[in-house]
N, C-alpha and C positions, 0 to 999 in steps of 0.2 A: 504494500500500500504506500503509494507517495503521499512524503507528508509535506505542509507548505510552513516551512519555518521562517511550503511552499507558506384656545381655552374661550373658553367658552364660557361667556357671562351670560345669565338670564336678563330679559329686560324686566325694568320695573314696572310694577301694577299700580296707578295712579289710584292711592284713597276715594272713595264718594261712598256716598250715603245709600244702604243698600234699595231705599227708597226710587230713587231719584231714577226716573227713565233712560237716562242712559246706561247709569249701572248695570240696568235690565238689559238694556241693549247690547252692552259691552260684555256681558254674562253670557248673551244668548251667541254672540259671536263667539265667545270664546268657547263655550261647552261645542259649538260647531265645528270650530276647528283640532279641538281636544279630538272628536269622534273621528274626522277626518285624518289624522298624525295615526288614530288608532289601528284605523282601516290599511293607511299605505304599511304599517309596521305588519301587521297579521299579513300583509300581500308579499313584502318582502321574507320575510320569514317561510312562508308558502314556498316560496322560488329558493331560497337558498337553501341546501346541502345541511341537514343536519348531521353531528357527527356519528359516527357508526357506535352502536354498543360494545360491539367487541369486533377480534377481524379471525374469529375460527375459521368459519365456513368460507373467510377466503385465504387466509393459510393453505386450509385444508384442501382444496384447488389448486394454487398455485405450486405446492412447494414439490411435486413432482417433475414442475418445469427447471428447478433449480438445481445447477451441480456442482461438484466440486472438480478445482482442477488443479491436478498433484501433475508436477515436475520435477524432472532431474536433468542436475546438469553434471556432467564428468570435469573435474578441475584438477590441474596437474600441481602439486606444488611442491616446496625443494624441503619441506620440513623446519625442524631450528640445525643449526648450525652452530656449533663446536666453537665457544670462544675461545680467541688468540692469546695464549697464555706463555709466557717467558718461557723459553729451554732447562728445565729442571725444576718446574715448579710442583710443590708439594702435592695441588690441584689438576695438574694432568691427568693424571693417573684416573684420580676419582668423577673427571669428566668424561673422560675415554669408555668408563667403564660405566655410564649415566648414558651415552647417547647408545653405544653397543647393548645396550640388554635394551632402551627404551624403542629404538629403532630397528628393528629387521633388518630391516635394508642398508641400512647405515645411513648415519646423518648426512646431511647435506645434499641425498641423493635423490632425482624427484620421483615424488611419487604419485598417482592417480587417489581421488579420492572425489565419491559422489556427494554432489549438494543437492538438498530436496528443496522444494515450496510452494508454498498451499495458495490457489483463488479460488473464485468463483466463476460461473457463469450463467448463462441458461440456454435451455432446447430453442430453436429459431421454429422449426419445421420437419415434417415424416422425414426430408433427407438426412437427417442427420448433423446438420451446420449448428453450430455451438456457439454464440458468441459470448467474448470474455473480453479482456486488457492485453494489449500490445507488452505489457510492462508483464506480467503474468506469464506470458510464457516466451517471451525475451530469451535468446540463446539459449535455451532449455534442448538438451538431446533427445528425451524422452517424454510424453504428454499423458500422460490419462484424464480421461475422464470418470467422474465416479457419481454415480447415479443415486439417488434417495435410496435407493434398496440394496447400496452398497458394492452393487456391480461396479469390478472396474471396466472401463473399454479405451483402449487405444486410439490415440486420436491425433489425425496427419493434420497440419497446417494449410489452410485453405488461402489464404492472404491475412495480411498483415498490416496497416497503418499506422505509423510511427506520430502523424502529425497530430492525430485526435486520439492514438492510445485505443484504439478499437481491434480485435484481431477476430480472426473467423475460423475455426475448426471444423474437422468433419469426425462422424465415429457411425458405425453401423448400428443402429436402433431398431434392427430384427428380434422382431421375439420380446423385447423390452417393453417396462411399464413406465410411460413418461406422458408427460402433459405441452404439446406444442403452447407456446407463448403468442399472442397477439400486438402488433404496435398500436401505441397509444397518438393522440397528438400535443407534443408537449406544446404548443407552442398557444393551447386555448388552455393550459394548466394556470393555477393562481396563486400569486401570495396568498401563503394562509391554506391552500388544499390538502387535505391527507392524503398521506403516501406510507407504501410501507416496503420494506427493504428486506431483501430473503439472499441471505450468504453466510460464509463459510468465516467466520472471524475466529482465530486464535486456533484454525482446523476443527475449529466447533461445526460440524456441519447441520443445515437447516434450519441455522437460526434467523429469527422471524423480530425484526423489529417495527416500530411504528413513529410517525412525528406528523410534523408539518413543512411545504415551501418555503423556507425562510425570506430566500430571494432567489429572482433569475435574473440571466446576465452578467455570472461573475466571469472575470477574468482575474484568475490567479498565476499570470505567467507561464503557463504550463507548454501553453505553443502558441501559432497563430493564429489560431482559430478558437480562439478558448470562447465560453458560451455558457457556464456549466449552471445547471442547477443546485442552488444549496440547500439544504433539508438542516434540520433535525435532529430526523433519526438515526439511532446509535449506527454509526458505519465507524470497524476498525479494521485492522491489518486483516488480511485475506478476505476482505469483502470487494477488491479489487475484482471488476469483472461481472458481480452480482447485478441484478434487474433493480431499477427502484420503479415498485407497480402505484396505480392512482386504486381510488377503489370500485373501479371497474375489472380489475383485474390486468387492464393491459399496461404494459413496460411505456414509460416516459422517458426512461434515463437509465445510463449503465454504470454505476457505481465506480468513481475511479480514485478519488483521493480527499484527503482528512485535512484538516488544522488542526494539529495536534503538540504543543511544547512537550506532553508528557506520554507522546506514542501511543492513546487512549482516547478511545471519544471523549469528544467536549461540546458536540452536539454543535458541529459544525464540520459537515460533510459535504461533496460534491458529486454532481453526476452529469455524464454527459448526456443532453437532449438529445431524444432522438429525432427530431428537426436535423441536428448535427449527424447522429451516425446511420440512419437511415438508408441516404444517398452512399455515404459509406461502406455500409455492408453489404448493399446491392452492388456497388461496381465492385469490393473484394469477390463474392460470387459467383460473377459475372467475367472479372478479367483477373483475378487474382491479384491488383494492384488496382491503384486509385488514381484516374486522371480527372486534374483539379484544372478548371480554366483558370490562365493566366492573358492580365489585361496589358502589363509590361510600364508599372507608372510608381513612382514614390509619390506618398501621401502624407498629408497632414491634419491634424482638427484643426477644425475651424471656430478659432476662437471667437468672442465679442469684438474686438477688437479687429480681428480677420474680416469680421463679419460688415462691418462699419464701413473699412478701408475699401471693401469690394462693388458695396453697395446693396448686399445682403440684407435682408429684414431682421434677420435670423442666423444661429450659428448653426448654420446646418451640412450636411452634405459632406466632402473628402476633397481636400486641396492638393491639387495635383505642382508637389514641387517639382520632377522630373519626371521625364519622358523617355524611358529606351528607345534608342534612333533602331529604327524598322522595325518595332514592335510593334502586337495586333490596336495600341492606342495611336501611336505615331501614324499609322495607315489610315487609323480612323478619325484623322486627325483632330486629334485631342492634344490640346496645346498645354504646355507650362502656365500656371496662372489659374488654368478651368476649377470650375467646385464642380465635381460630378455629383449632381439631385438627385437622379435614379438611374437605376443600371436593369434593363432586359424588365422594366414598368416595374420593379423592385424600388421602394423610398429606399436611401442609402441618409437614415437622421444622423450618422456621424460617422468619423475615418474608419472605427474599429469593426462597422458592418459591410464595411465595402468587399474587403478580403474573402469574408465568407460569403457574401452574394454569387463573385467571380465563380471562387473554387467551385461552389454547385454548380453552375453553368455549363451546360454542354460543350464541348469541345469544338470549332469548327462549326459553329451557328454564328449567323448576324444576328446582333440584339442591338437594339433598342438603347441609346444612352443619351440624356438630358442634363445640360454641364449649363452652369452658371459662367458669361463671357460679357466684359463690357456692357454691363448693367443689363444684360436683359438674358432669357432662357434660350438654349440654343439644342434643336434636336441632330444628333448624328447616330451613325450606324458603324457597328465593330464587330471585326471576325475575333472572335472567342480564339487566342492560341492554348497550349499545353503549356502547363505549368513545368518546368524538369527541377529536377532535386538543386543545381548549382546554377539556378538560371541566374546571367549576370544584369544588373542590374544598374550599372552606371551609364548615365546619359554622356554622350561625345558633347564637348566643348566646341563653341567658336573660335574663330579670328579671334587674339586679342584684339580692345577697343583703342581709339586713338587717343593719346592724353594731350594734355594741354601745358597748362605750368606747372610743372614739379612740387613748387612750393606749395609746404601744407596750411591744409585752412579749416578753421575751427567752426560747425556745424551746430550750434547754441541748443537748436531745438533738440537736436537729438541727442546731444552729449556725447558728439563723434568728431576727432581731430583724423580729417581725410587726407589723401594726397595719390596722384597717378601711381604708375605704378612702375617704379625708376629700378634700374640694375640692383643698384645699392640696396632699394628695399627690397625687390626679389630675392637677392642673397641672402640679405638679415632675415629674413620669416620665412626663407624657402620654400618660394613659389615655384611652381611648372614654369616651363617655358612660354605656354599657352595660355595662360592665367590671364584670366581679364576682368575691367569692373575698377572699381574704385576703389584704395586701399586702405583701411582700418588703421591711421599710426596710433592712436591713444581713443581712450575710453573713457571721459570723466565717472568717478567712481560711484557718485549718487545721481550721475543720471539717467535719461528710463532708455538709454540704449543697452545700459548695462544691467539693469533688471532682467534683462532681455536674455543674458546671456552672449552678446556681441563682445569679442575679442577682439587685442590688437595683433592683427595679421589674415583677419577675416576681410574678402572681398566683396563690395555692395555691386551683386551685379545688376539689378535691374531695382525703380522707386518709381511706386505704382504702374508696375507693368509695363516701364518702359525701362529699354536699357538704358544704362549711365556707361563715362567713359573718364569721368573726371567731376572734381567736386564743383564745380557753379552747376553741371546737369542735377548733382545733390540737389543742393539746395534749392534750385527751381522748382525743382519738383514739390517738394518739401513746401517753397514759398504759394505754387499753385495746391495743393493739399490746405492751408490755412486759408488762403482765401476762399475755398470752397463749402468751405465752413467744417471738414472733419476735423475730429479731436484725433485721427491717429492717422500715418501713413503706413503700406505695407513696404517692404524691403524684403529681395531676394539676396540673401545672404551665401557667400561660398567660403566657409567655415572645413577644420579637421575633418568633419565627420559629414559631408560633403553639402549637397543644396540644403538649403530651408528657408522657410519665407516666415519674418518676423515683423508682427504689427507692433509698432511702437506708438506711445501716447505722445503728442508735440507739447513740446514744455511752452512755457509762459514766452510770450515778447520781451 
């Protein structure tokens, strides 16, 4: 199991005289609306999910779908090894004669020795396909599968995905007693719904726990695509791989990892949607590997600030800092600057949904993309490429730009000491040869360039989406951004850790 070390005031009732006609008035209204609060209360209550009394009779259903899965891995290792002790020490003797009776084979010689360990998973369907955790059976030479009733069965690898932690099994299910599982839709699940978890913790097999959604949408760094469902319910070490069901009976989520300081639920556990592994387990399968559409773009949030500078309502969408030159974007020509709105009639509300939009995406389909360009929405069409495991990712450079006076010049609003970009400086902050943009010599320390994150030896290559070449185009721009009344300009920045576009606030005149 990976662990991640991953009001309300009433209003006042105005005194009168129980007498007095309005009182009556104000009574009869209000007994009105009393009956009416009582009405939508009994209707909502009607519609909402009361909780289950107990979950036997759905244990006692489910837990035939749920199994265990034992591995073994062969590991070679050299054993301990005989400290170096001076030529005639009193200690030779009685080390020599410590590693000889402790070791067969003699110290320091390698030896084979098996590692076991325990997940979970469950039956998919009659063929036999098993799903569990990529991390579960992870270089393991040997797989069983071991069934409610104890049966082991042998079980070959079907595919595997590394990036969501999903893997696929197969085992012969002839003659066996098992309960095929049904998919749920996680993605109409709610904070607050019951769920309940059937796995294999501590080698405990068929243990059956219960909670609630805590939240969806965590990303706890796990990989790129992260999405996970939080629960609850008790999930610890070898529940990796386990189903988290709703109380319908059907799987939402596959049980993958804990927050745990003390290696022990704390009732804050994770599961991947199956939203997420779905498309996954069908192309494992299917093709025994996962092909993920690739759009070929670095992205950004789109901050307040971002949002402002662009002409945005709203912080929405994925900011396209680069472009890979002859990528399936670049053809589709999707420019450096675009906020991509929606991908293939998919909303894309921030950078971290865009990835996983793609990766679903069929491979080799024109869809549908809606990018935010020069204040208004602009529709284009893109061939979906394949995502490859080392796909590279850096955008080709222009011409350097042409400079003007050398001498540097101090940019107030921004709290940026700029200047061309001269021999001298290229050496001292070692730039490419190709390097262009305006160059970062100093950073006033409190100001909001520096908030920012703007270094001196960071290149300003383009303010507000137009290139710069030298510091009067800065400030221009900068001076036409104040007159237009925004409180922030954007800046494409070419910094260590390559493009990114940073909204800075303009400081005071």
């Amino acid at each position: 199991m990976n662990q991640i070390r991953l009001s309300k005031q009433d209003a006042p009732i105005a005194a009168t005289d129980d007498r007095s006609p309005l009182r009556m008035a104000g009574f009869g209204a209000f007994a009105a609306a009393l009956a009416l609060a009582a009405f939508m209360i009994m209707t909502a209550v009607a519609h909402a999910r009361p909780a289950p009394d107990g979950f036997a009779d759905l244990a006692e259903k489910l837990l035939p779908s749920v199994v265990n899965i034992s591995t073994t891995q062969v590991i070679e290792s050299r054993g301990f090894e005989m400290p170096q002790l001076p030529p005639g020490s009193p200690f030779e003797d009685f080390f020599k004669e410590f590693f000889d009776r402790g070791q067969p084979n003699g110290g320091g010689k390698p030896q084979a020795r098996k590692a076991t360990s325990l997940g979970s998973g469950f039956i998919l369907d009659d063929a036999g396909h098993v799903i569990t955790n990529n991390h579960v059976i992870q270089d393991a030479d040997e797989i069983e599968v071991i069934l409610q009733d104890d049966t082991r069965l042998k079980a070959t690898v079907v595919g595997r995905d590394q990036k969501t932690d999903i893997a696929v099994l197969k085992v012969d299910l002839k003659g066996q007693k098992y309960h095929a599982i049904s998919f749920g839709d996680s993605e109409k699940s709610r904070v607050g719904d019951w769920v309940v978890a059937i796995g294999n913790p501590f080698g405990l097999g068929g243990t059956v726990t219960a909670g609630i959604i805590s939240a969806r949408g965590r990303d706890i760094s796990a990989g790129p695509y992260d999405n996970f469902i939080q629960t609850d319910a008790s999930i610890n070490r070898g529940n990796s791989g386990g189903p988290l069901f709703n109380l319908d009976g059907q799987v939402i989520g596959i049980n993958t990892a804990i927050f745990s300081p003390s290696g022990g639920s704390v009732g804050i556990g994770f599961a991947v949607p199956m939203s997420t592994a779905k498309p996954v387990i069908s192309q494992l399968i299917k093709h025994g590997q996962v092909k993920r559409g690739w759009l070929g773009v670095h992205i950004q949030q789109v901050t307040p600030e971002v949002a402002e500078s662009l002409g945005l309502k709203e912080p929405t969408g994925a900011l396209v800092a680069q472009v890979v030159e002859d990528g399936p974007a670049a053809k589709g020509k999707i420019q450096r600057g675009d906020v991509i709105l929606t991908f293939n009639k998919r909303k894309v509300p921030d950078m971290r949904k865009l990835p996983r939009i793609v990766a679903d995406t069929e491979v080799g389909v024109d869809v549908p993309v809606e990018v935010w360009r020069e204040n208004k929405k602009i529709d284009l069409k893109v061939k979906v490429g394949e995502l490859q495991e080392q796909e590279q990712q850096v955008a080709a450079r222009t011409d350097k730009g042409a400079g003007s006076d050398a001498k540097p010049q101090v940019v107030e609003d921004l709290g940026l000491t700029l200047s061309v970009i001269t021999e001298d400086a290229a050496q001292k902050f070692k730039l490419e040869a190709d390097a262009k943009g305006v160059l970062v010599t100093d950073v006033l320390g409190a100001g909001p360039a520096a908030e920012k994150g703007v270094r001196p030896g960071d290149l300003i290559v383009e303010v507000g989406q137009e290139e710069v070449g030298n510091p009067d185009d800065v400030m221009r721009k900068v001076k036409e951004a104040r007159d237009a009344g925004r409180k922030s300009v954007l800046l494409l920045v070419q910094g260590q850790n390559g493009l990114r576009f940073v909204a800075i606030r303009l400081g005071k005149s």
